[in-house]
N, C-alpha and C positions, 0 to 999 in steps of 0.2 A: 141658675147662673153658672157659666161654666168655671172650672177653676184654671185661675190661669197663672205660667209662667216665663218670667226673662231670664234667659241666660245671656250673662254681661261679659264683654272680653273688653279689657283692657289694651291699650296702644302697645309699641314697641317700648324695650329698656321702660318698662312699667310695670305699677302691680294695681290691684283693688284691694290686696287684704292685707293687712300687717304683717309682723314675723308670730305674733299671737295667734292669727287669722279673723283676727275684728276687721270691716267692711273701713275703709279709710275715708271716712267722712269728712276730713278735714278737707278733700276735694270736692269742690263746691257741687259738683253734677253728680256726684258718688250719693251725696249728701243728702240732693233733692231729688236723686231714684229712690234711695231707700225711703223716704219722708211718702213720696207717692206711690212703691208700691205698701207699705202699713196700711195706708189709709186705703186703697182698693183691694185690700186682700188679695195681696200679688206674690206669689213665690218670688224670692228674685234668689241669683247663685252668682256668684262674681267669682270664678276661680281664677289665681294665679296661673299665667299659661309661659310657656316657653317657644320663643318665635325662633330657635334653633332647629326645633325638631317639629315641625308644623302637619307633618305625618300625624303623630303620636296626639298631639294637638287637638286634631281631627277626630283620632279614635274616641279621645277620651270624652270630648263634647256631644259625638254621636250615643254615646253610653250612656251620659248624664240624660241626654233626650231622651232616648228609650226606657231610661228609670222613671221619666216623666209624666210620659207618655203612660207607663204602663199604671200608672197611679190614676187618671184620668183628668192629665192636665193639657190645656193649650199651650203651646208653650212660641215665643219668637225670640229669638236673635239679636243681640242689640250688641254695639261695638262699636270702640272711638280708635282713627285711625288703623292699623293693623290690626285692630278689632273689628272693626267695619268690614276691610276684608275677607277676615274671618266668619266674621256673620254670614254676607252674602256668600260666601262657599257654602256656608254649615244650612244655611235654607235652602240653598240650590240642593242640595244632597236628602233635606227632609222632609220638602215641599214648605216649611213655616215658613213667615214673614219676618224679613228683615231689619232692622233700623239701623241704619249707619252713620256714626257721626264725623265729618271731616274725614270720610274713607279715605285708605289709598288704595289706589287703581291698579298701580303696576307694583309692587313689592320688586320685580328684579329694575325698575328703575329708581326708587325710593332707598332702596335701604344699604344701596352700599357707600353710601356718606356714612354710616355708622359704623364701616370698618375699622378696627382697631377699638370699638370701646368694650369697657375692661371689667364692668359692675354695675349693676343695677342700682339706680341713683335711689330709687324708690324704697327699697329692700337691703341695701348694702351689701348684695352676695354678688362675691365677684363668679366672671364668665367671659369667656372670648368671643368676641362677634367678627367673625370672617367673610370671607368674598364668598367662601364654599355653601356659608350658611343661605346669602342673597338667592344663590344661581340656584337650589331646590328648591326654589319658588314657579321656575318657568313652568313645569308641567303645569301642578296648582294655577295659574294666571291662564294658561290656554284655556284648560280645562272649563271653567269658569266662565271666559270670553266667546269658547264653542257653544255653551247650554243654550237651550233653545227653552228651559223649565221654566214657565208663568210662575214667577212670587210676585207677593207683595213689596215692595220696599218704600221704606220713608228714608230719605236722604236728606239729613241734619248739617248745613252748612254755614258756619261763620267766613263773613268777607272779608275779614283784615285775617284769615290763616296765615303764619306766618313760613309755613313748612308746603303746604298747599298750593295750587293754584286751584280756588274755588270756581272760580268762572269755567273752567277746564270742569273740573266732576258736575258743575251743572249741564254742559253740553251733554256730559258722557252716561247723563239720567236723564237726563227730558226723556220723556216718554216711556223709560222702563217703572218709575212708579211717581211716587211725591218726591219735588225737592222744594226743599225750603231754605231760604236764604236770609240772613238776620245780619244786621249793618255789624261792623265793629266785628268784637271777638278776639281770638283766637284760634290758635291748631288745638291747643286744650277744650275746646268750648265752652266757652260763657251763659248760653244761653237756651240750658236744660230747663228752668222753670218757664221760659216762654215756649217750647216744646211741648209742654204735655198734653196739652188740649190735642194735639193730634197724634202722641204717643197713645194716649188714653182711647182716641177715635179708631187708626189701626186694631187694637186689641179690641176693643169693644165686637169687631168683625169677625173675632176667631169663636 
């Protein structure tokens, strides 16, 4: 059986881990990752990331993979929102398999509504989110949009997103992997334990 790992990124002005660094199960999909991977004997890693400096971002997730990696784990990619993103970068760059929940697509079109916010609602550390921060997204977004590199991807969509337009990332996946659509929701997403049966199927492939 091979052993296998997720590496988890978190949305934007969000975290996964407390100021302790305990996993924040009090979010419901946090809750019922951890719960499935115990039970399949799944590494999972949820690091707190910084969408200022999505460089750095980059490195350090490439690092955690190669620590992974070099142990002899499978490892995919999972990500809600500007984790989603991230994911699909952080595959595109390792050849692993994606899972993206409520991705977003364009980060320089997404994220400058969030200019001027001032702290991390999740974590209570303050921080400035600027215009300058949105615009070092364009290469990253080409980059990405240019790859021609075969992954996997399962594409995790709730239809009432309320930040989203879900109909829109279904057009903009058909056909690059799985998209699955689940009535209701939210941009949080609701609907991680109706997920698994094909979170589980994905990985079972690695």
């Amino acid at each position: 059986m091979n052993k296998l790992a997720i590496i988890y990124l978190h949305g934007f002005n969000s975290a996964s881990l407390d100021k302790e660094g305990r996993l924040l199960v009090r979010k419901p999909k946090l809750a019922v990752l951890q719960a499935f991977c115990a039970e399949n004997q799944i590494e999972l890693h949820a690091p707190n990331v910084d969408y200022r400096d999505f460089e750095n971002l980059v490195e350090d997730q490439l690092l955690l993979w190669n620590q992974l990696f070099d142990q002899g784990y499978q490892i995919a990619f999972m990500g809600s929102s500007m984790g989603g993103f991230a994911s699909e970068y952080l595959a595109i760059k390792t050849g692993s398999p994606a899972i993206m929940i409520n991705p977003v697509i364009s980060p320089t079109t997404v994220l400058p509504q969030f200019v001027g916010v001032t702290a991390n609602r999740e974590t209570d550390t303050e921080y400035q989110w600027c215009l300058e921060h949105c615009q070092r997204y364009t290469g990253f977004e080409q980059e990405l949009h240019r790859s021609n590199r075969v992954i996997s991807r399962l594409v995790l969509l709730d239809l009432e997103d309320e930040l989203l337009d879900s109909s829109f990332s279904r057009q903009h996946y058909q056909g690059l992997g799985e998209v699955l659509m689940f009535d209701g929701g939210s941009h949080s997403f609701d609907h991680m334990q109706e997920a698994l049966p094909s979170i589980e199927n994905l990985l079972n492939q690695l």
